[in-house]
N, C-alpha and C positions, 0 to 999 in steps of 0.2 A: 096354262090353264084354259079352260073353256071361255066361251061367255060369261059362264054363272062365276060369279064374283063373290069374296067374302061379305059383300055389304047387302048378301040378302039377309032374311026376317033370322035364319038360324045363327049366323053369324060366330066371331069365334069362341065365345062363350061355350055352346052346345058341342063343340070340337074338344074342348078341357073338359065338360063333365065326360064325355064317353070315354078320350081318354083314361080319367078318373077311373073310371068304371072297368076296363080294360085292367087296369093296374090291382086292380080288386078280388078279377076271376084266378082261378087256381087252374094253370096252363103251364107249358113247357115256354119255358125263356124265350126260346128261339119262335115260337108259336106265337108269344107277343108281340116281339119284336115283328112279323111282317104283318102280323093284324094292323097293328100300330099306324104301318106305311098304306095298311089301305083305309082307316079309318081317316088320316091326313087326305088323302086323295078323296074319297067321298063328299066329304068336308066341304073340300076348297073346288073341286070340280078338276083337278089336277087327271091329264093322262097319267104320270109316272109321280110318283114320289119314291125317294131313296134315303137311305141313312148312312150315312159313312162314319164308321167311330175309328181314332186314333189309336194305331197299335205300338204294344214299345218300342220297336223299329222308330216310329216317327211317319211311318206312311198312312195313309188313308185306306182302310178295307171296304169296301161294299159288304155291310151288315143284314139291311135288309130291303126289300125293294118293293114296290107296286107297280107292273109296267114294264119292267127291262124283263131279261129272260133269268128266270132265277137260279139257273146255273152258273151263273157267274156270282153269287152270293160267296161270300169267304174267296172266289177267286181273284178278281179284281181289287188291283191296289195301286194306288198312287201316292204320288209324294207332294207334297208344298211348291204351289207352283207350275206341275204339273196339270192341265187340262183345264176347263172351267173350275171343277169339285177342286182342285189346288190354289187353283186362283182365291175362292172363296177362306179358305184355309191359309194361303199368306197374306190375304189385305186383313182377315180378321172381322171382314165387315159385309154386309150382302152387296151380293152381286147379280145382277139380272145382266142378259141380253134378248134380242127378240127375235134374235136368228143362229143357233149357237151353233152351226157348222160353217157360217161364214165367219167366225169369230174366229182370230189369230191365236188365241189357247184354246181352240179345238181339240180335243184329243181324241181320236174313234178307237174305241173298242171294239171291235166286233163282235165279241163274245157274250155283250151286253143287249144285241139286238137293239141298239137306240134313233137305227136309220131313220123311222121317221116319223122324228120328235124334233120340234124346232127350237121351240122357247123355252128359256131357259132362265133360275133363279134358284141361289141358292144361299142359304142362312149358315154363319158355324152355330154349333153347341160351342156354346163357353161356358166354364164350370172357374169362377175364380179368376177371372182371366184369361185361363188358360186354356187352350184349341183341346175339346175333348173328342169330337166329330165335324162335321158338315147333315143337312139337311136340304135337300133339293127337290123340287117339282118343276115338271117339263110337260109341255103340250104339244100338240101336231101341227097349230099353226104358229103360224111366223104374227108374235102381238106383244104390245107391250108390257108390261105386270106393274101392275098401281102401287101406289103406296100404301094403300089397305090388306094388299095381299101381302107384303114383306112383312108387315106389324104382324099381321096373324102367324107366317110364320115362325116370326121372332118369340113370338109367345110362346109358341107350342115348342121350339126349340129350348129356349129357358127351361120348361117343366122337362124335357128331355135330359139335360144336362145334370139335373137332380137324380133321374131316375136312375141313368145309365148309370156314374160313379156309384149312387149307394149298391148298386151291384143285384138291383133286383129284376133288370131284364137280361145281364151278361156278365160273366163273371169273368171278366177278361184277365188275363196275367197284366196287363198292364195298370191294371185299377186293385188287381187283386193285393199284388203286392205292396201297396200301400197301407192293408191291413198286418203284414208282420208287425209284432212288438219288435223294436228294433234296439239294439242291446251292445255293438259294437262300436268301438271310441271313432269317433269322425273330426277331422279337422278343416276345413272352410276357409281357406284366404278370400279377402274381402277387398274394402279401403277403408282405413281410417277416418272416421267422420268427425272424433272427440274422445280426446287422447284418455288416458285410464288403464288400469289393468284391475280384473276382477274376479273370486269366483263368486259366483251361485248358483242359484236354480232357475231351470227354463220356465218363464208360461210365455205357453204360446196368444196371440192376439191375431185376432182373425175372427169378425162377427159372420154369421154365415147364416143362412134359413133353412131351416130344419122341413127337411122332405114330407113332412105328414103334413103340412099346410100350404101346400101352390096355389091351388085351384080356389076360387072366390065363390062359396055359397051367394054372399049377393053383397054385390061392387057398392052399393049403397052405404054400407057395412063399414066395407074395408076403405073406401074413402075418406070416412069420419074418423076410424083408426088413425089413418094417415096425419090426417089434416090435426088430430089432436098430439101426436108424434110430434109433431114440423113445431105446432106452438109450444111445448114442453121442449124441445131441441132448442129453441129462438132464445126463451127464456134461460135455460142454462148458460149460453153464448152471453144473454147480457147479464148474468148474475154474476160471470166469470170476468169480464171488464171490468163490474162494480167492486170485484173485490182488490184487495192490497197485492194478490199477489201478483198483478201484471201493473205498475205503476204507471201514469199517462207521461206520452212521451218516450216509453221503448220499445223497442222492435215487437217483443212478444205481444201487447198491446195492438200493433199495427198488424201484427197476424189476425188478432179475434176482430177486427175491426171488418177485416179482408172477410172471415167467415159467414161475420152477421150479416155483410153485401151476398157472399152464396145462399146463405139459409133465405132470402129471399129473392134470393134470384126466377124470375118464372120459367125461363126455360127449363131450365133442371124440376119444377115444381111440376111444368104441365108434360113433360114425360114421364114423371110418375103416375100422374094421374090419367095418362094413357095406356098405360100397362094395366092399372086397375081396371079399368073401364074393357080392357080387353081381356077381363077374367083371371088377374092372376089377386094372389093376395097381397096386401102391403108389403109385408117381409119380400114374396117372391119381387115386387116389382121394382121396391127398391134397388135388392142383389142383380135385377136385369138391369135398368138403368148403370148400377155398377158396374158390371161387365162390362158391359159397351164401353164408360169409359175406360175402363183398365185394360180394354183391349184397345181402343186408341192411343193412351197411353207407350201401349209396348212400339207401337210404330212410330209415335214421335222422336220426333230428330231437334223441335225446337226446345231450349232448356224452360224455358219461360212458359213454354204449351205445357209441356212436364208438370211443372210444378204449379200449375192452374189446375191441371186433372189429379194431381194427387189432394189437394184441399178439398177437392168436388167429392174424392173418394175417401175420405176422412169424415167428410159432411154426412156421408152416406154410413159408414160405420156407424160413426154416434147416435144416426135415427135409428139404427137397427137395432142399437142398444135399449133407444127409449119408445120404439115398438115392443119389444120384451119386457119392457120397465124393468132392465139391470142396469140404469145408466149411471149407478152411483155402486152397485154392487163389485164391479171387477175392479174401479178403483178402491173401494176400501179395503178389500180381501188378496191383494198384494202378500207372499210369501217374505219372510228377510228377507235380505241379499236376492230378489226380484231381477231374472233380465230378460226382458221385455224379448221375445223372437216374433218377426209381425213379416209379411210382405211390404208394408209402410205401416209408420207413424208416425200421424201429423202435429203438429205443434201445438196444435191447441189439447190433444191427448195428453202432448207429454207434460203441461202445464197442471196436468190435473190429476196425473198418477201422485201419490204417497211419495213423497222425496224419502222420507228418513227408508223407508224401504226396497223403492227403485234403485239397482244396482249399475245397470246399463241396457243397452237397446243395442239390437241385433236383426237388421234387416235384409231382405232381399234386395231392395231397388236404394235408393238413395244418392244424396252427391254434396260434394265439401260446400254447394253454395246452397244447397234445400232448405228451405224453411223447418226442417224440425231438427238438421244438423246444427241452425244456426243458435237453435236456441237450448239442446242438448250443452252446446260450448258453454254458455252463457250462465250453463248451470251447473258445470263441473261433471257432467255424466258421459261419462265413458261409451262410446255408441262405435260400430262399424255399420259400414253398408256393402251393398253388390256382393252379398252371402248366397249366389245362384243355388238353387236347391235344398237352402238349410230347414225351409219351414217342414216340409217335407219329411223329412230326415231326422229331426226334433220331437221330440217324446214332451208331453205337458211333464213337468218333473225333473228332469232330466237335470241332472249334474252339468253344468258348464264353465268355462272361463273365456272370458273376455278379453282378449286383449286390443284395446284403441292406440297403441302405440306401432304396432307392425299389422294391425290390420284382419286379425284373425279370432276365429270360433272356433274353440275345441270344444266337444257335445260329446261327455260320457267319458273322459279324461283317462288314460290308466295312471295307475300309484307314479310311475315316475314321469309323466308332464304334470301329475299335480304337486309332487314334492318339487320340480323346479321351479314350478309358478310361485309353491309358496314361498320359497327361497328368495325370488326377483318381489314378490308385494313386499316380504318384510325388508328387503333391503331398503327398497322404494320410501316405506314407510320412517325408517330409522335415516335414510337422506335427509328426507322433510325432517325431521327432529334436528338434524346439526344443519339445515340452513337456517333453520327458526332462532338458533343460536347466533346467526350473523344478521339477524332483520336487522336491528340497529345498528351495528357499526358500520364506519366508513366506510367505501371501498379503496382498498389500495392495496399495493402491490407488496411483493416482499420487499423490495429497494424503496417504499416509498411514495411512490409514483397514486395520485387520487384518478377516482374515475367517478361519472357519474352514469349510475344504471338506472335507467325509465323504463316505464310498462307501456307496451302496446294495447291498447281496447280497443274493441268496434260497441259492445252495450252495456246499457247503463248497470245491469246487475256484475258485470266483470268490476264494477271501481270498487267491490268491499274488498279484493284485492293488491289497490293501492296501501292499505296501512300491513294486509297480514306478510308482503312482501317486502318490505321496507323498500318500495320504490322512490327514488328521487323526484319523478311527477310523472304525466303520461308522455312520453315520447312519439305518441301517435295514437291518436283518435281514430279510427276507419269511421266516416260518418255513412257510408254507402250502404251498411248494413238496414239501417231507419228505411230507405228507400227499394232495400229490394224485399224486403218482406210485405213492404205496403201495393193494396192494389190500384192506388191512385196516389198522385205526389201527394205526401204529405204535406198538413199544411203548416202556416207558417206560425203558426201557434205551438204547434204537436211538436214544431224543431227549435222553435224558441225556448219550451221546456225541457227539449232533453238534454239540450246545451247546456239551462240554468242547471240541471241538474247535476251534469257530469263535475261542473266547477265547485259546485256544493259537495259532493262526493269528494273533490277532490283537495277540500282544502285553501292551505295555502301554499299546497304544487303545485307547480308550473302541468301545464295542456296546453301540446298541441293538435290541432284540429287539421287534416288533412281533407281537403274538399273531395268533394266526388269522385270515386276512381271505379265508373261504371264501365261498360262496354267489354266485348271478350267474353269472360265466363260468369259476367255479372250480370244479370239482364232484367229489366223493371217494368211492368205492365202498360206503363206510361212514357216506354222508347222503343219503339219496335226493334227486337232484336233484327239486324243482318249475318246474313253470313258469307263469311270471311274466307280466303283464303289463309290466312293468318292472322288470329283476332288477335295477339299479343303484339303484333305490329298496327293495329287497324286503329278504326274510330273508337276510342278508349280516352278514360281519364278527364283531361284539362281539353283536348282534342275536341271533344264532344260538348265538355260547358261551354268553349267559345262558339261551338258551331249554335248550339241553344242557351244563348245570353238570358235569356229568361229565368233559366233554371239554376242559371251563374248566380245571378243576383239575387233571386230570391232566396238558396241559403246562404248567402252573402248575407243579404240583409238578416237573417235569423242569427247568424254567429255574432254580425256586430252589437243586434240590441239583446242579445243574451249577455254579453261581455260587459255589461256598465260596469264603471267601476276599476274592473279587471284590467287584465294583461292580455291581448287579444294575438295569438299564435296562430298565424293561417298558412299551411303549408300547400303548394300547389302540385300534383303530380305529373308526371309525363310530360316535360318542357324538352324541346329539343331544338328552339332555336329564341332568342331573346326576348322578338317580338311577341314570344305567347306570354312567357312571363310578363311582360309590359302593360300587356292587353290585360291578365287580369287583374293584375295590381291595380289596374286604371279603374278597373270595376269595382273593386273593394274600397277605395278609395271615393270613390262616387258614393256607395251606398253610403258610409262611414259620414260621411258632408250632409249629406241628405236626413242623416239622422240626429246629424248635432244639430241640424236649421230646423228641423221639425220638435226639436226639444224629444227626440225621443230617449232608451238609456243609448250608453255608450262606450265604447273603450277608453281607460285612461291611460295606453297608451297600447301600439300597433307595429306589428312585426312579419313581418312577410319571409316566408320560406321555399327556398330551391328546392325540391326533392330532385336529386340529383340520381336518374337513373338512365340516363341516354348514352353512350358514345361521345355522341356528338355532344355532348354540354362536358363530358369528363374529360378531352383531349384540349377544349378551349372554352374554360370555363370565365373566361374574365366579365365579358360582356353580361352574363347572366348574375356574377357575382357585385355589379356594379348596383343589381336592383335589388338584391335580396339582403334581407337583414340576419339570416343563417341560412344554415343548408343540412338536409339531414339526404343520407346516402341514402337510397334503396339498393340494398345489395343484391336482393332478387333477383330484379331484373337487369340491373346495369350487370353483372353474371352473365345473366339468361342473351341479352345482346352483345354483350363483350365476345362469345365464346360460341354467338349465333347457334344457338342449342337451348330446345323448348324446355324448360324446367318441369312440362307435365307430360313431357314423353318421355316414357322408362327406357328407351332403348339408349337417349344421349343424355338424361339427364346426370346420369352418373357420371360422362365419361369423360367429363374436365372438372379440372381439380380447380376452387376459388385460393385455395395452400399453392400457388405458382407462381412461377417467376415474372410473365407478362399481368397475370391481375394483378397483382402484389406491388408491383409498380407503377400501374396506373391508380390503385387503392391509395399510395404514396405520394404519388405525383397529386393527385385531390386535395389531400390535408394539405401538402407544402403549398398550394395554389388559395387552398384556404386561410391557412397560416394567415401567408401574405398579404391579405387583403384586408384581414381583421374581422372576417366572420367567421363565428362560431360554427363547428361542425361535429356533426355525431352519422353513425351508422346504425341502420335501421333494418330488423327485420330478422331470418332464419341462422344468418352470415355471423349476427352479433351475440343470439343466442346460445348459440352451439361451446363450451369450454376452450377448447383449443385454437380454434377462429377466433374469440376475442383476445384471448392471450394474444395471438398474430397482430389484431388489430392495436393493442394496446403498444403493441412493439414500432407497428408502423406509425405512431404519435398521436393516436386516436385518444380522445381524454372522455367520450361521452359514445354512451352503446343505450341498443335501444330493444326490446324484445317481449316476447312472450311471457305472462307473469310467471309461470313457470319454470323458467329459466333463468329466473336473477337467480335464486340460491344459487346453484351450480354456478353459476359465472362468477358470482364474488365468492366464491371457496377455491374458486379454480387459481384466480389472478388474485388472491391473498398470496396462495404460493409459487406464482409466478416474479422471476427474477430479470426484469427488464434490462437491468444495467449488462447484463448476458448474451438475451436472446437478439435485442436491437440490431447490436454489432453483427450478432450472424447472423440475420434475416439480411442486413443491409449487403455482406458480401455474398450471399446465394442470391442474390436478387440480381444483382448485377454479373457474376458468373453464370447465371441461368439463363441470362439475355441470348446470350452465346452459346451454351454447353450444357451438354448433360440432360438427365428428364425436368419437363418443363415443372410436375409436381416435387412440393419441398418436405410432402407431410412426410416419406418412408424416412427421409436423413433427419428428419424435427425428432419424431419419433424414437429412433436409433442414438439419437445424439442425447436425446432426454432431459435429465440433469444439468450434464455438461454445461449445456443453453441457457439453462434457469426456466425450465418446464418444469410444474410440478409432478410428481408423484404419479397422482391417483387420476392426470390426462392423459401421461403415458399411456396409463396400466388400463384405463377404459376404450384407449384406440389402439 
């Protein structure tokens, strides 16, 4: 650009009305479009301004120009990456230099006649997120470009990105075809975010600004719009706190807490109100601000930066809703069987949909540790995410089935995926009927043999599942959940009550509390994630409480004085050599002192637990079993390190069998190490849940399993009819022939052998 700078008297206001005005006359598209690039240039004092809009190839066209030679118009294409105009295109973000033929993504065209032009800046069009073009101006001297002239044409780009999709300067094939009614059955693997299977019907969710109001008659206006927006936004946030359905003290709670800190956060506040001020309307300046972030978003690598821009862009949905004043309308007006198809949905969204109506949620982006995955679980709703291209693809209406079990969206079903689906819901349906029949009885075998099945929770709305499961108590608490939803540690009051509450929830069953098991793929705004060469070997767990003793103690101290009274169960994860256990036994035991001298409450009595998931603590367990008062197995990962294979990479997760001869003997060698000693032990986790692995386990002397509440019917219908005095003897001689001989897996010959063994039935018949 020139000298003359956007910060003269005309400024970028009078650039969006002629715009405006532009968009108004009755011209030939292609006639617009390079008006368009000279009214930019005019404007801003620019030698060249360019437009480059994304064609379905994926490359970048030179659409229209101001400057270059216009023969190269529709000739010229680049790809992501390529050249500066690519560069701007893969970071997503602008880009200036102030000499772009010394610049190392140089790209010369010649056909563009751009020799001698030096400076160099260029903005994307983002529409949604998503790269719809680039916008570039260039000058003949070699000079910096200010931060006033990127806002400006940040702006003008935003109103671009509206213009071009609704198809009123180009009617591209790439935009066009987004207009067919789309009518053929599509299916979408995903990942499982919360397990379910479902049908209904699509709405899609997706607030968006409607093209007939970009441009700001007077920012004065549309400020006051805003700012009355933001305070109706604040107030729902804390009407939604005040009300029963997020109780204090659980996760969901510590989400709206995290919001109301965004809703006034000012940066986020004074970038809107810099869009206004730069001529766009509320609505546009919102949906700009959002972009930005949802295109930061797509480049980030950290989990934790993730799921800070997705709240930020949640925040922004809800005001766009209560710019529109429908912020009560699309929750009430929910179809039946409702499943949510959205790019994201945030947690405090899905807090406030119609449960009796909400069927499931069906995302594009998402992940098994997100903040609205976590609280989807928590509430029984059936959700997939990483559905790449479904919103797209998806008709408001639309006939669909969900399934959260294998991770897929089918959109527009034919007759026979939906007679299987309905086939597998009513099976589903009529299981739950005859484990409902087993809630109260015992667990035992067919020879006899008792067992005791516990439920795994990480929140407090999962304990109304303690009674409809006939659980024996919780077998594992995840307390880490409280902490990663929250955007600053919670405090020790907010963990004091959700403690009190679990034990109230729960009776008089037994809870055990497993302390912190952050780090890896858990990450908390109040521990800087790192990155790892391998986070499942890294700073995780008990590893990370003793490194920050602070953090040790303090829910230390919440567990003990929640426990008055009680029976106080603290399981410590990821121990791999004695002295960690020691250490923080030494700590619990400190706080526990500190709080009987301070008369505050207390445990009436204290038990400390090995989770027993290392190698190294399963081969020579004596030392570790000398301080523990039980030990519950994490099969997980003592697996996942046994057999040195990441449990979340598909390529090896599958490719060792836990049903083998070397696990199956170290699973063995545990109990009898256990036996021995006189501590109680159980197995915890996917290993226990599973029918036929407990059976295993049951055979290997296991008396106590620990699992998913879903998983207890199955498991006690399974080893009802399972025949231990059978299977033992032959687990025991394959275990020991396998040492030696043959494949190291035992399921093909468990299987084959069936009956024989004292395997029931219907374990066979479903593996």
């Amino acid at each position: 650009m020139t000298p003359k700078s956007l910060s003269t008297a005309r400024g970028p206001r009078r650039l969006l009305s002629r715009i405006r005005d532009l968009m108004a006359a009755q011209e030939d598209a292609q006639k617009r479009l390079d008006r368009l690039t000279d009214i930019i240039a005019e404007e801003t004092g620019a030698d060249v301004c360019s437009i480059y809009l994304v064609r379905p190839s994926g490359a970048l066209e030179l659409s229209a120009t101001h400057g270059l030679d216009a023969s190269a118009v529709h000739r010229v294409r680049l790809h992501a990456g390529e050249g500066l105009v690519g560069e701007v295109a893969r970071r997503a973000r602008p880009f200036a230099v102030e000499d772009a033929p010394s610049h190392p993504s140089f790209s010369y065209k010649p056909e563009t006649g751009e020799e001698p032009f030096k400076s160099f800046v260029g903005v994307p069009i983002l529409r949604g997120g998503r790269l719809v073009g680039v916008l570039t101006a260039q000058t003949g001297a070699v000079r910096p470009t200010t931060e006033e002239e990127i806002e400006t044409l940040q702006t003008v780009a935003m109103l671009l990105a509206e213009i071009v999709t609704s198809g009123e300067l180009v009617q591209a094939e790439g935009f066009a075809e987004l207009e067919v009614r789309l009518s053929k059955p599509e299916r979408f693997q995903g990942l499982a975010l919360s397990a379910g299977v479902v049908r209904g019907v699509a709405v899609k969710h997706e607030p968006h600004v409607l093209s007939t109001r970009l441009v700001a008659d007077d920012a004065a206006a549309e400020e006051a719009r805003l700012n009355e927006a933001i305070t109706r936004l604040r107030r729902s946030v804390d009407q939604l706190l005040d009300s029963a359905r997020v109780p204090i003290g659980t996760p969901s709670r510590e989400v709206l807490e995290t919001y109301r800190m965004f809703a006034h956060d000012r940066g986020w506040l004074n970038q809107l109100g810099e869009a206004i001020r730069a001529g766009l309307t509320a609505e546009a300046a919102v949906e700009r601000v959002r972009n930005e972030h949802r295109a930061r978003l797509m480049k980030a690598r950290d989990a934790h930066f993730q799921e800070r821009l997705h709240d930020l862009e949640d925040l922004a949905n809800r005001l766009l809703r209560h710019l529109a004043r429908t912020e009560e309308a699309e929750e009430d007006s929910l179809p039946e069987n409702a499943v949510i198809v959205a790019r994201s949905v945030g947690p405090a969204e899905l807090l406030e949909f119609d449960r009796s109506r909400l069927a499931g949620i069906a995302v594009e982006e998402g992940s098994v540790t997100g903040h609205a995955a976590i609280v989807a679980k928590a509430l029984g709703i059936p959700m997939v995410g990483r559905l790449d291209g479904a919103l797209d693809r998806v008709e408001e209406g639309d006939s669909v089935i969900l399934d959260g079990e294998f991770g897929l969206l089918h959109v527009r079903p034919n007759e026979e995926v939906r007679t299987a689906y309905d086939e597998r819901i009513a099976a589903l349906v009529e299981r739950q009927r005859a484990f409902a029949h087993l809630r109260d009885a015992p667990t035992r075998t067919k020879d006899g043999q008792e067992l005791s099945l516990g439920m795994n929770a990480g929140l407090l709305v999962e304990m109304n599942r303690l009674e409809d499961t006939g659980a024996a108590g919780v077998g594992l608490f995840r307390t880490e959940f409280q902490f990663m939803v929250a955007d600053t540690l919670p405090r020790l009051s907010a963990q004091i009550e959700l403690y009190k509450a679990v034990y109230e929830a729960a009776g008089d069953k037994p809870v055990v509390f497993r302390t912190l098991d952050l780090g890896g793929d858990k990450v908390t705004p109040f521990i800087p994630s790192m990155r790892e060469p391998n986070p499942a070997l890294g700073w995780r767990a008990l590893r990370m409480g003793l490194d920050r003793p602070a953090l040790t103690r303090y829910q230390l101290r919440a567990l003990v004085r929640a426990s008055g009274g009680r029976t106080l169960n603290v399981l410590f994860p990821m121990i791999s050599v004695a002295e960690e256990l020691a250490a923080a036994r030494d700590v619990l035991e400190r706080e526990l002192d500190l709080a009987q001298r301070h008369g505050h409450d207390a445990p009436e009595k204290l038990r400390v637990g090995l989770m027993l998931e290392t190698p190294a603590v399963a081969f020579a367990p004596e030392a570790c079993l000398e301080l523990a008062d039980f030990v519950s197995v994490g099969a997980n990962d003592l697996m996942q390190y046994f057999f040195a294979a990441d449990r979340q990479n598909p390529r090896v997760s599958d490719r060792y069998d836990p049903i083998s001869a070397p696990a199956l003997r170290l699973l063995k060698d545990v109990r009898q190490a256990c036996d021995a000693s006189g501590k109680p032990v159980n197995v915890c986790g996917e290993l226990a849940g599973r029918p036929l692995e407990a059976c295993v386990l049951a055979a290997l002397g296991y008396r106590s399993l620990s699992m998913a509440a879903g998983s207890i019917g199955p498991v006690k219908q399974a080893l009802a009819g399972c025949d231990l005095s059978l299977l033992t003897p032959w687990l025991d001689a394959e275990i020991l022939q396998g040492a030696t001989i043959g494949p190291a897996s035992l399921r093909d010959r468990m299987l084959r052998a069936g009956k024989e063994i004292g395997l029931p039935r219907e374990v066979v018949d479903k593996n």
